[in-house]
C-alpha distance (Angstrom), angle and dihedral (degrees) to the residues before:
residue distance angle dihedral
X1 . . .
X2 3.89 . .
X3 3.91 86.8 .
X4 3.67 87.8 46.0
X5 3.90 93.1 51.9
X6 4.00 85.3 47.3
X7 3.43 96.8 52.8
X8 3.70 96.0 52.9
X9 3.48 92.3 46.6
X10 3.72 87.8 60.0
X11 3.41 98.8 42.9
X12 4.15 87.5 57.0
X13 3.53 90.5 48.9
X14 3.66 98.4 58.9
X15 3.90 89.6 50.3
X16 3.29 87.5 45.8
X17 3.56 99.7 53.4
X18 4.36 89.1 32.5
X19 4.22 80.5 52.5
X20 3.77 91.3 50.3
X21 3.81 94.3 48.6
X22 3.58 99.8 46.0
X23 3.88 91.0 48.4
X24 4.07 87.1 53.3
X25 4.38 88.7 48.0
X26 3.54 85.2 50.9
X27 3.91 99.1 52.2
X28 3.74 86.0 37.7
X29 4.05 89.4 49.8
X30 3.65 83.2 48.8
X31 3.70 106.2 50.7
X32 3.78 85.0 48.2
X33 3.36 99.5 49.7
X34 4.16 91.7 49.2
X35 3.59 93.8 43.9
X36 3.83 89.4 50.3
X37 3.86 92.2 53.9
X38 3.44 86.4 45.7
X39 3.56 91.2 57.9
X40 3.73 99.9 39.3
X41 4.09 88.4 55.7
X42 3.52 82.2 45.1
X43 3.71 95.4 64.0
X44 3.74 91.3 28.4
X45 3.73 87.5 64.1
X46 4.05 89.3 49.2
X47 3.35 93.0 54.5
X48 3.52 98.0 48.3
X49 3.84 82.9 50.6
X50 3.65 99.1 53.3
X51 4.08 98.2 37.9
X52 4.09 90.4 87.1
X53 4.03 89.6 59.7
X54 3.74 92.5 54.2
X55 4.05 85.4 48.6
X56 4.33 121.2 101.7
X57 3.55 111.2 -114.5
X58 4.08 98.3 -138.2
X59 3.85 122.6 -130.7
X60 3.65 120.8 -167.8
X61 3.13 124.8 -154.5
X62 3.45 107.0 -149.5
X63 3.46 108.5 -165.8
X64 4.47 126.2 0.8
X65 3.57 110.0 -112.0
X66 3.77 112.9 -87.2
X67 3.74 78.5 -27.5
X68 3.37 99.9 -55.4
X69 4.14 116.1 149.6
X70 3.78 112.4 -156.6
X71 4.15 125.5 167.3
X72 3.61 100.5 -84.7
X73 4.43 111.9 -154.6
X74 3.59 82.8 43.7
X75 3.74 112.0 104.8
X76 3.72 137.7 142.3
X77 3.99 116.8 -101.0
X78 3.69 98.8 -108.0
X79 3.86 84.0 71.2
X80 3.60 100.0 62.5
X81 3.86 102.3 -152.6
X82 3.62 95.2 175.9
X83 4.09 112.4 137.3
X84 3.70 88.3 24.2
X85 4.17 134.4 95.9
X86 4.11 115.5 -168.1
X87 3.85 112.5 -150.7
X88 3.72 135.6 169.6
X89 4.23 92.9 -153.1
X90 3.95 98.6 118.3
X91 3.94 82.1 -170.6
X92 4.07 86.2 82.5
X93 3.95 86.1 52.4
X94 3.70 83.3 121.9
X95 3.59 102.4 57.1
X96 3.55 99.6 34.6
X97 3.65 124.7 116.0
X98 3.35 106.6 -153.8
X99 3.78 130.9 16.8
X100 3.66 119.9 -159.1
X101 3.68 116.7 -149.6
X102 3.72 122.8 -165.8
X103 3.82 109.3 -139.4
X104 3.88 95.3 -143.9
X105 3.85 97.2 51.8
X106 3.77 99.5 54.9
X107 3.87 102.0 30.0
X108 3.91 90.7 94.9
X109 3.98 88.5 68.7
X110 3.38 147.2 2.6
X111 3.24 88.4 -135.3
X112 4.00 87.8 68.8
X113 4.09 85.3 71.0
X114 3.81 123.8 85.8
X115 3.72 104.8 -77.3
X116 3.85 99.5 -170.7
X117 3.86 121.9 88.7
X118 3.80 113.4 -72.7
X119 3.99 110.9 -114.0
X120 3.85 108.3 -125.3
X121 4.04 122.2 -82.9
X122 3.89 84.9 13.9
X123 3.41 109.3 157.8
X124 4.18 117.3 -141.2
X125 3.82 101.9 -150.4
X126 4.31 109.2 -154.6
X127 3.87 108.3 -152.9
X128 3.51 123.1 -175.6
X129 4.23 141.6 142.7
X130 3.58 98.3 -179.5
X131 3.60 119.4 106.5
X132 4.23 122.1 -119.4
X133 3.49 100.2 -93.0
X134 3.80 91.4 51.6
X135 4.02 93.8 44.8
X136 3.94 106.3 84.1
X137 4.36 121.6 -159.1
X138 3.86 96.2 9.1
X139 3.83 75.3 169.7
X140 3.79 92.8 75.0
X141 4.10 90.1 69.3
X142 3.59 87.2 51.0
X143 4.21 109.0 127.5
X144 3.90 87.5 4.1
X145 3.82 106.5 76.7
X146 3.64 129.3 93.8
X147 3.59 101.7 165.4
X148 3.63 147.6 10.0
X149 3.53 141.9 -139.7
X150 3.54 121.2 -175.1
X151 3.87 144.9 130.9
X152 4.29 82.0 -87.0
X153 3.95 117.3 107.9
X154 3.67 88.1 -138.9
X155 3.82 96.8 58.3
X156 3.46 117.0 120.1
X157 3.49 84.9 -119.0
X158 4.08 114.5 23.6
X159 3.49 113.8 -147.5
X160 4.08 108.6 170.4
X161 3.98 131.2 -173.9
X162 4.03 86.1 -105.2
X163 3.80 138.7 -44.0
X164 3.94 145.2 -157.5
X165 3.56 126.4 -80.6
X166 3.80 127.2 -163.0
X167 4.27 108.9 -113.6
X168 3.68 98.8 -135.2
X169 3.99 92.4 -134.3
X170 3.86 122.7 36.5
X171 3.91 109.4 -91.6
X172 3.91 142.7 -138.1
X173 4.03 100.1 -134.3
X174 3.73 105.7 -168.1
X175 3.72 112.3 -155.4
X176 3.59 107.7 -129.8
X177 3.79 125.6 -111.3
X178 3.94 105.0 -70.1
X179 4.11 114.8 -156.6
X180 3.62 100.1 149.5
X181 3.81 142.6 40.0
X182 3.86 131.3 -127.0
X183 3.83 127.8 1.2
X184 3.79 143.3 -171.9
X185 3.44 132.7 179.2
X186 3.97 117.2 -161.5
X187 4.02 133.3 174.7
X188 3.77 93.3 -169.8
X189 3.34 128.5 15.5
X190 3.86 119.6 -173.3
X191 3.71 105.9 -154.9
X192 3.78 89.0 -142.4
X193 3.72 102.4 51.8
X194 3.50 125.8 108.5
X195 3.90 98.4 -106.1
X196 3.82 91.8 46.6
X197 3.95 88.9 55.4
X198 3.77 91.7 48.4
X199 3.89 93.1 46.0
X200 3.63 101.8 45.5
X201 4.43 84.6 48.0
X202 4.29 83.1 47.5
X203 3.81 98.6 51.5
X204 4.02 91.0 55.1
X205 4.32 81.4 70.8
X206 4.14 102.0 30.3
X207 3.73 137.1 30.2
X208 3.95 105.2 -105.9
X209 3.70 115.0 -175.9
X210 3.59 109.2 -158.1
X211 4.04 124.3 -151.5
X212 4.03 128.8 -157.9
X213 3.76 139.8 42.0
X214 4.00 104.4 12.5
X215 3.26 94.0 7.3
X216 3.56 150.5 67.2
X217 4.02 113.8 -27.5
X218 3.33 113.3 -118.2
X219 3.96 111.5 -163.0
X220 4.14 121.1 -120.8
X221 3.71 91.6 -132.2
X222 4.08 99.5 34.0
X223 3.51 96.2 51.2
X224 4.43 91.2 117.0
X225 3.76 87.9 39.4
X226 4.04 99.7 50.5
X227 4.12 103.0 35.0
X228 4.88 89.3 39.9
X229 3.49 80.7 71.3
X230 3.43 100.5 67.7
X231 3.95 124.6 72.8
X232 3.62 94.6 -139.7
X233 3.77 141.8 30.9
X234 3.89 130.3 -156.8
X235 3.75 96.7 -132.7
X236 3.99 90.1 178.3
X237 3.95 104.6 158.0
X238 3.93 116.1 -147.5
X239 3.97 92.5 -118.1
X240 3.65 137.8 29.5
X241 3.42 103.7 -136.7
X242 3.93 127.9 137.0
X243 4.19 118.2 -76.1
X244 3.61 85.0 -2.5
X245 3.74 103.7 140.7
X246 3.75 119.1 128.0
X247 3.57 138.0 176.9
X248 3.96 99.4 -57.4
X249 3.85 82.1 80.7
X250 4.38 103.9 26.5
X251 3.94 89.5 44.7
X252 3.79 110.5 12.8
X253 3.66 94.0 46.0
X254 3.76 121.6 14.7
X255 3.92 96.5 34.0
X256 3.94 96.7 40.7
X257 3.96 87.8 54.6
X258 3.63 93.2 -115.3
X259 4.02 120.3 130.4
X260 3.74 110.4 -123.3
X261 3.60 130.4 -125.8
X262 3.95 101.5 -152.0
X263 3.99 131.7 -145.7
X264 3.97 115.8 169.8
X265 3.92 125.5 65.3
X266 3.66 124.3 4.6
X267 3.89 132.4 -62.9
X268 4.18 84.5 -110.6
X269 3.73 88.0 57.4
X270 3.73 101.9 45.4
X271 4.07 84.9 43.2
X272 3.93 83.2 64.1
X273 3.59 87.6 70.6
X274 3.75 116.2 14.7
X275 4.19 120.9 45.7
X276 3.84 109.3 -100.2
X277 4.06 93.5 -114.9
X278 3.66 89.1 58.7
X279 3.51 108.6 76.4
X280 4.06 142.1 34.5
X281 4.32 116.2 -129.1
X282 3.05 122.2 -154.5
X283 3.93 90.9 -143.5
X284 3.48 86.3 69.2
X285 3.80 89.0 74.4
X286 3.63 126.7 64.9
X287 4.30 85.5 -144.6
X288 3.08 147.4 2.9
X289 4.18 94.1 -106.4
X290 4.51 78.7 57.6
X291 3.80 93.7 56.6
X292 4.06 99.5 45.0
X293 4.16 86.4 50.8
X294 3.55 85.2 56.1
X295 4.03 95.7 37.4
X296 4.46 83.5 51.4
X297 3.93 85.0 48.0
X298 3.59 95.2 53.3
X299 4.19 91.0 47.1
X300 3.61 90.0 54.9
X301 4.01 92.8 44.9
X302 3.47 111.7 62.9
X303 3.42 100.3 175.5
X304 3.65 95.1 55.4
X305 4.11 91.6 39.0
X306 3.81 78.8 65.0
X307 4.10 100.3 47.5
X308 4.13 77.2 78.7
X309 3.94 90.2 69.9
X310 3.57 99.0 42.3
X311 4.00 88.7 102.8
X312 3.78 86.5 65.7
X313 3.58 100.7 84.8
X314 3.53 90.6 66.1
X315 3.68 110.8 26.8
X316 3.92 138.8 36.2
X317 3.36 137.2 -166.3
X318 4.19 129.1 -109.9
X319 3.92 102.8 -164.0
X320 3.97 87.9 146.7
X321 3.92 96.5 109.6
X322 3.46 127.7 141.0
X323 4.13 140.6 160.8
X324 3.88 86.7 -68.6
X325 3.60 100.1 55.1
X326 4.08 93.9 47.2
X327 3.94 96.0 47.0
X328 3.47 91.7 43.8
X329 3.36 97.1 63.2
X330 4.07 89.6 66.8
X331 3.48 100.0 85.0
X332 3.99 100.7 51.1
X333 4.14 82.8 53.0
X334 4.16 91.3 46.5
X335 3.58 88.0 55.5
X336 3.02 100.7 49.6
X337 3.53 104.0 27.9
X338 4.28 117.4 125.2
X339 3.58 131.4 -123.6
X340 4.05 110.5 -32.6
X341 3.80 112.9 -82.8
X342 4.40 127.7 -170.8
X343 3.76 107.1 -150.9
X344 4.00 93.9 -136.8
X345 3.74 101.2 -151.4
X346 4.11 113.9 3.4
X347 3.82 104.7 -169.4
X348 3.90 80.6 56.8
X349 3.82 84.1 72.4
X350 4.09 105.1 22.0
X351 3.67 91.0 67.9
């Protein structure tokens, strides 16, 4: 009986202790099994967070440039299109970001402009290098703007004709070969306008040998070759207008070796961009008859002809822009772009 007694005893300590264990795997299978819920909603939740980073912001490109195609998701690294895809399909209007609207393709109408409902937090993107005079009904962007891009340092998004950039060792600029004198090249010249008057009162003092429609044929591919031999180039812009200087001065000029003669804003504006010794204004003159003596001083000076090249050694100048390198700078601005804006009345500011 004492065996018995024992036995039983035993036997209820082993459940017992088998009980106790199981109920201890069970809480411990359970706390596990929470906390690893816990931590897969956890991460769940992260990764639902993070997903919209790793999403392309989409720019549309409403309509090409005067009707110009160009490879669009192609840009140059200083642009930084990362987290962004360009297309030209209006049928993703709707989930598009950003549209960017060239002024001089939908100025003709309103009716040129998206006409279906604008998705929220859609950005309208105003793009245009033209200067005032040539930019018809500004008022038809009125209420619908949220950012500009233009050859204007105080767009939202500055996109100029070209611009300096810093050589990273001093340079040896060598002055190309000069044979002949003064240059301009001109697609349309309206007898009346200011820069005609002031050329046709210049060439009764210097030789001026005049490129374009009419005139002397300048070459597609030998533009560099034809206008670098000239000492000086009549970079006379079409309007005066602020921050409006274009290639006639970045490409012409500067990048053909030639030292420009300006005409358009003031020597304080072009001095925002371009050193002081680097170009010739025609401000500085009280006439035309002035500026060629000074233009025949410099030719027989060499040494002083040359003082206009002394910013070479440190700078050079990027006047290779196209439709690429404007649009491309969109998405860098998008993403990075503040708290939604409407420009009320543009031609208010785009004067």
């Amino acid at each position: 009986m004492a065996l018995q007694e024992k036995t039983l005893t035993f036997k209820n300590s082993f459940f017992l202790i088998l009980f106790a264990q199981l109920s201890i795997a069970a809480i411990l299978f359970s706390i596990f099994y929470t906390n690893r819920s816990t931590l897969i909603n956890q991460f769940s939740r992260k990764s639902v967070y993070q997903e919209p980073a790793n999403i392309s912001k989409i720019i549309l490109v409403w309509t090409w440039p005067f009707h110009i195609k160009f490879p669009l998701n192609e840009c140059p690294p200083y642009t930084d299109i990362s987290g962004c895809t360009y297309t030209a399909n209006r049928s993703l209007y709707s989930s598009a970001d950003a549209i960017v609207i060239h002024h001089r393709d939908v100025c003709n109408s309103q009716k040129q402009l998206p006409q279906m409902p604008r998705p929220p937090n859609q950005y309208w993107v105003w793009f245009n290098l033209e200067p005032p005079s040539h930019s018809p009904n500004l008022h038809f962007m009125d209420n619908l703007i949220n950012m500009t891009m233009s050859y204007r340092a105080d767009s939202d998004i500055f996109s100029p004709y070209g611009w300096l950039e810093t050589s990273q060792q001093e340079e040896n600029f060598t002055i190309p070969v000069k044979t002949k004198l003064v240059a301009w090249a001109i697609s349309n010249l309206r007898q009346h306008s200011k820069r005609a008057q002031y050329y046709k009162k210049l060439k009764k003092y210097l030789p001026i040998e005049v490129y374009g429609r009419q005139h002397l044929t300048l070459q597609r591919n030998k533009h560099e070759k034809t206008l670098s031999q000239y000492k000086f180039y009549l970079a006379f812009e079409n309007s005066n207008h602020e921050d409006y200087i274009t290639e006639k001065l970045w490409m012409n000029a500067l990048t053909f070796g030639c030292v420009p003669i300006v005409m358009g804003p003031t020597r304080q504006n072009y001095e925002r961009f371009i050193p002081k010794d680097s170009f010739i204004h025609v401000d500085d003159f009280s006439s035309a008859k002035e500026l060629a003596k000074y233009i025949r001083k410099l030719d027989k000076d060499e040494k002083a002809y040359q003082q206009y090249f002394t910013w070479r050694s440190r700078l050079h100048p990027f006047a290779r822009t196209n439709w690429q390198t404007h649009y491309c700078r969109v998405c860098k601005a998008l993403k990075e772009a503040p708290t939604q804006k409407t420009i009320s009345r543009l031609g208010a500011w785009y004067t």
